[in-house]
Each structure stands twice: as C-alpha cells, then as structure tokens.
VOPAGU-2260 file (C-alpha; in pm, 1 decimal, decimal comma):
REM VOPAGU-2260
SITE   aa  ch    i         X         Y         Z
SITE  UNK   A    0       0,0       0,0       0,0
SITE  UNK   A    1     273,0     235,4      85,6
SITE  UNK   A    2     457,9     141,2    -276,6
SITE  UNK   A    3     105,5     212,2    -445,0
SITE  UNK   A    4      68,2     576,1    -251,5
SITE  UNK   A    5     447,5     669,6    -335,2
SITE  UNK   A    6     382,9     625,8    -721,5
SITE  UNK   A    7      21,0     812,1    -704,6
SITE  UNK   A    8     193,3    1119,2    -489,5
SITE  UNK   A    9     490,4    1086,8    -784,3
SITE  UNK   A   10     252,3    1123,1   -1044,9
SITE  UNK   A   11      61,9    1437,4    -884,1
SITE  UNK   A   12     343,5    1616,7    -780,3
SITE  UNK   A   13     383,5    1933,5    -942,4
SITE  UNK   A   14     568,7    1969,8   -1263,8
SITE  UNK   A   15     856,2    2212,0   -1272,3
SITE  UNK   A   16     856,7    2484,7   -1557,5
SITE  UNK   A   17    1153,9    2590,8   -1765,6
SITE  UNK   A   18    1224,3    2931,8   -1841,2
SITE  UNK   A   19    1415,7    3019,5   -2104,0
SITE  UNK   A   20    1610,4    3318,0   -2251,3
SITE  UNK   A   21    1896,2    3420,1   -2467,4
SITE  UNK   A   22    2171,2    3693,8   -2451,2
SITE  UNK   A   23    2441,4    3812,5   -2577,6
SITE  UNK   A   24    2735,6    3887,1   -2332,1
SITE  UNK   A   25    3047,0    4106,9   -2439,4
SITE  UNK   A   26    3338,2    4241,5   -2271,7
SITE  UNK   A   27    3652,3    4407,0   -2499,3
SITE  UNK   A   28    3816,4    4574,8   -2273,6
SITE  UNK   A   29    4108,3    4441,4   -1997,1
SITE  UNK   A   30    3917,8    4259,4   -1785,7
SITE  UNK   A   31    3736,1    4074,1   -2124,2
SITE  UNK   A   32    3684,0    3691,6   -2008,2
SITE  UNK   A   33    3689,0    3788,9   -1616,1
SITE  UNK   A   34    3410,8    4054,5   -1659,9
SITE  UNK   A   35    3217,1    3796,7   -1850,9
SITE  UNK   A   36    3264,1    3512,9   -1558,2
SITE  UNK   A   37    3197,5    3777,9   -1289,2
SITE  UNK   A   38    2794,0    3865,5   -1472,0
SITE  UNK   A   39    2731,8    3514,5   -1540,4
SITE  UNK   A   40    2785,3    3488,9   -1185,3
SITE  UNK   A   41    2614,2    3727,8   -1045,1
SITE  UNK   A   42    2310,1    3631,9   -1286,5
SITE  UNK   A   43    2318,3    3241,3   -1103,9
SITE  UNK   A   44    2388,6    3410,7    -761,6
SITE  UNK   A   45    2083,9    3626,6    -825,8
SITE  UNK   A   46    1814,2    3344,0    -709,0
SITE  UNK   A   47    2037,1    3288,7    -375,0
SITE  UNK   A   48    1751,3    3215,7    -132,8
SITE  UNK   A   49    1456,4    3134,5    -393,1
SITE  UNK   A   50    1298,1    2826,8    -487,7
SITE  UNK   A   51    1431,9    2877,1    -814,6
SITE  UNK   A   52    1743,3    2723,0    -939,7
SITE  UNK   A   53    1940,6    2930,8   -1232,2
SITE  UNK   A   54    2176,2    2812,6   -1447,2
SITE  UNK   A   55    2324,4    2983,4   -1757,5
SITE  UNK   A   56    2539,4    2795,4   -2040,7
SITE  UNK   A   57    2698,9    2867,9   -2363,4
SITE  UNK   A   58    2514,0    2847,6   -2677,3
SITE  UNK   A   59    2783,4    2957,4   -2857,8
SITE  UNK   A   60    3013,0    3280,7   -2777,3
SITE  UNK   A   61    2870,4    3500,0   -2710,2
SITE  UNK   A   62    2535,4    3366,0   -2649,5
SITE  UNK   A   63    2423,1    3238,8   -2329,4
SITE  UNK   A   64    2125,8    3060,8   -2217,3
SITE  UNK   A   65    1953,6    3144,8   -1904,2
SITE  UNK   A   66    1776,2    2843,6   -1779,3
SITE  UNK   A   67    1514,5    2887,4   -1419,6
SITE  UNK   A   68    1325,8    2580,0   -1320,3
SITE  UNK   A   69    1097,8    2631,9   -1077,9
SITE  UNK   A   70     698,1    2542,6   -1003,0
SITE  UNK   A   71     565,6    2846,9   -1034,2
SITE  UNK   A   72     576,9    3009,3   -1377,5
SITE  UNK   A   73     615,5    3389,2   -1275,6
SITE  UNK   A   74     858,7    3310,3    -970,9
SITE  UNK   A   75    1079,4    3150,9   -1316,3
SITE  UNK   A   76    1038,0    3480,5   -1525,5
SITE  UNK   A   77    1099,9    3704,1   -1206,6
SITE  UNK   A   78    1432,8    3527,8   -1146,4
SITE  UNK   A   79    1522,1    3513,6   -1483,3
SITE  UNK   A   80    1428,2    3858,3   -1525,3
SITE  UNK   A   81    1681,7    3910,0   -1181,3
SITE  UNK   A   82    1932,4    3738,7   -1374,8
SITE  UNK   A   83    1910,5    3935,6   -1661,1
SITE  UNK   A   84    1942,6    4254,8   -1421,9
SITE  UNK   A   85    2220,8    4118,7   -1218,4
SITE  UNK   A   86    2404,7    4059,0   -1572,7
SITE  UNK   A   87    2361,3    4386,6   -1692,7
SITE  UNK   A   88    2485,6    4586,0   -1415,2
SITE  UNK   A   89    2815,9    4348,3   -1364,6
SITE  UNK   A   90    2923,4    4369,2   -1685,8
SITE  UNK   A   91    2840,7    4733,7   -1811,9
SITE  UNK   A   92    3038,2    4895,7   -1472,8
SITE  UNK   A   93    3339,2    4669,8   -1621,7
SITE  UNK   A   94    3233,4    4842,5   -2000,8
SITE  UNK   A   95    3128,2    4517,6   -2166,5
SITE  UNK   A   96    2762,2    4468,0   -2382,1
SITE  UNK   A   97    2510,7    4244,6   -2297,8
SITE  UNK   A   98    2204,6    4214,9   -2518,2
SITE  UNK   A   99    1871,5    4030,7   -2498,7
SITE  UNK   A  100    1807,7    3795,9   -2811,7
SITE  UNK   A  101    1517,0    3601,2   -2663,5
SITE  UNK   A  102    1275,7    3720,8   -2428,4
SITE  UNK   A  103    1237,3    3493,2   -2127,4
SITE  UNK   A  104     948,6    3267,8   -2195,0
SITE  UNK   A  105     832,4    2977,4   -2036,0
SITE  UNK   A  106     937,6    2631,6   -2217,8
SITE  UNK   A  107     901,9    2272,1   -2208,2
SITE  UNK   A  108    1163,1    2030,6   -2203,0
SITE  UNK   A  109    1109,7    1929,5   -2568,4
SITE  UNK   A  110    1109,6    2252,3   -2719,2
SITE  UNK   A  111    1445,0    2365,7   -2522,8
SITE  UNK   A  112    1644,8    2003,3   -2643,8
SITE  UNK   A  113    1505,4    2120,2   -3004,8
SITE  UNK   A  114    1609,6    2441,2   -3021,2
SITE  UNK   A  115    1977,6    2334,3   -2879,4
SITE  UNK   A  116    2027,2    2109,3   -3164,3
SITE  UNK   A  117    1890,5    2312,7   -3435,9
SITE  UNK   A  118    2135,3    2600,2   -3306,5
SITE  UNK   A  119    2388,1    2303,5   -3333,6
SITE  UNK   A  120    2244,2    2241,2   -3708,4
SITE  UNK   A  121    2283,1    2619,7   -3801,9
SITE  UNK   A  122    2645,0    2645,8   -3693,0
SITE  UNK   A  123    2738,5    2265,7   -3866,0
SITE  UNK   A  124    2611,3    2453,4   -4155,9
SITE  UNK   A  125    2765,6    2754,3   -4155,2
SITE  UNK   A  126    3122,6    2590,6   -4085,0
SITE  UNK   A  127    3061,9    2377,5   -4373,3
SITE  UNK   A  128    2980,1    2704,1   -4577,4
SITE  UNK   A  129    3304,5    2870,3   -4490,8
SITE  UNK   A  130    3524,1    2559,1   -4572,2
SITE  UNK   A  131    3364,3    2561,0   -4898,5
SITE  UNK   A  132    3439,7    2928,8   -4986,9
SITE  UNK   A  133    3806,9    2845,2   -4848,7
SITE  UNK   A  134    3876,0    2522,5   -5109,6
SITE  UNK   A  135    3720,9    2725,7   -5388,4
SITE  UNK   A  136    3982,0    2998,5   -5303,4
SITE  UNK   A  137    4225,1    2768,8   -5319,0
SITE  UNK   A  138    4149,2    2628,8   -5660,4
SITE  UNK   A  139    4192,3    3000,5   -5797,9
C-alpha cells in the first residue's frame, strides 16, 4: 500500500517549468573573459535564497542561455528577469555589452532540447559554408 501511494503522490506532484532566454554577453576591454565570468555569476547568484534554481550555459560565444526551473511560472520569469538585471549591471560597470536575443518565456523540455540542436544544425552549416568558400579559393 505504501509502494502504491508513493507512485500516485509521484505522479501528482507538481511539474517544474523551464524558463528560457537568450543573450548576448560582451566584454573588450582588460578585464574581457573575467568581466564575462563575474555577470554570469552574479546572474546564477541572483536566485540565492529562492525556490528557483538558475543556471546559464553557452550556446555559442557569445550567447548564453539562461535556464530557471521552478513550479511556479512567474517566480521563473521574475528570477530570470533578476538574472538578466544582475548581468547587466556586472558587466556594463566593467564596459562590456550584454544584449537580450530572446525574451524569457516559459518552455518545455522538448522545445528547449530542439532548439539546442537546431542552433547546433545552423552552426554545422555555416562551418561547412566557410570551408567551402576556403577550397574554392584555393582552386583560384
């Protein structure tokens, strides 16, 4: 009975949402990479205390993915909407950029995993693009 209870309680326990957004993160001056490190930091430090858990990775340089999961869908766009605050102000007092290219939104599992690999896709192709234009040059 207690086996039976534990698998209906899994199956009604709430599901977490996934909040999603893109930026763009730059940083030319001496402090460059360090500056960079330093927001991203203070962007996953900025939920400190919530019930929502923030994690950023690279897309590809200089895009970054914000990532909250948490139960409640506005507590996941309020801390990734912290984040993107907490970003901002680290990195333009060291004189970088940072940029928005995706509103946060709310996302499900499926959609995140198939907009990773399609970003994957885009820059397959575009490598392949730019080796082609390099062997042509070299025919010349």
């Amino acid at each position: 009975i207690n086996a039976e209870y534990m698998g209906i309680r899994h199956k009604h326990k709430a599901q977490p949402f996934r909040t999603r957004a893109d930026v763009e993160v730059t940083c030319f001056t001496y402090e460059g990479i360090d500056a960079i490190k330093a927001a991203l930091t203070a962007g996953e430090q900025s939920a400190d205390g919530q019930d929502v858990a923030i994690v950023i990775r690279l897309l590809a340089a200089p895009t970054y993915v914000i990532v909250a999961n948490s139960v409640d869908k506005e507590d996941g766009l309020a801390a990734v909407h912290r984040a993107i605050d907490a970003i901002t102000a680290s990195i333009t007092s060291a004189g970088g950029s940072f940029k928005v290219t995706k509103s946060p939104a709310v996302v499900c599992v499926e959609d995140d995993l198939k907009q990773a690999t399609d970003a994957a896709d885009e820059e397959e192709e575009e490598s392949d693009e730019e080796e082609s234009d390099e062997d042509e040059e070299d025919v010349e």
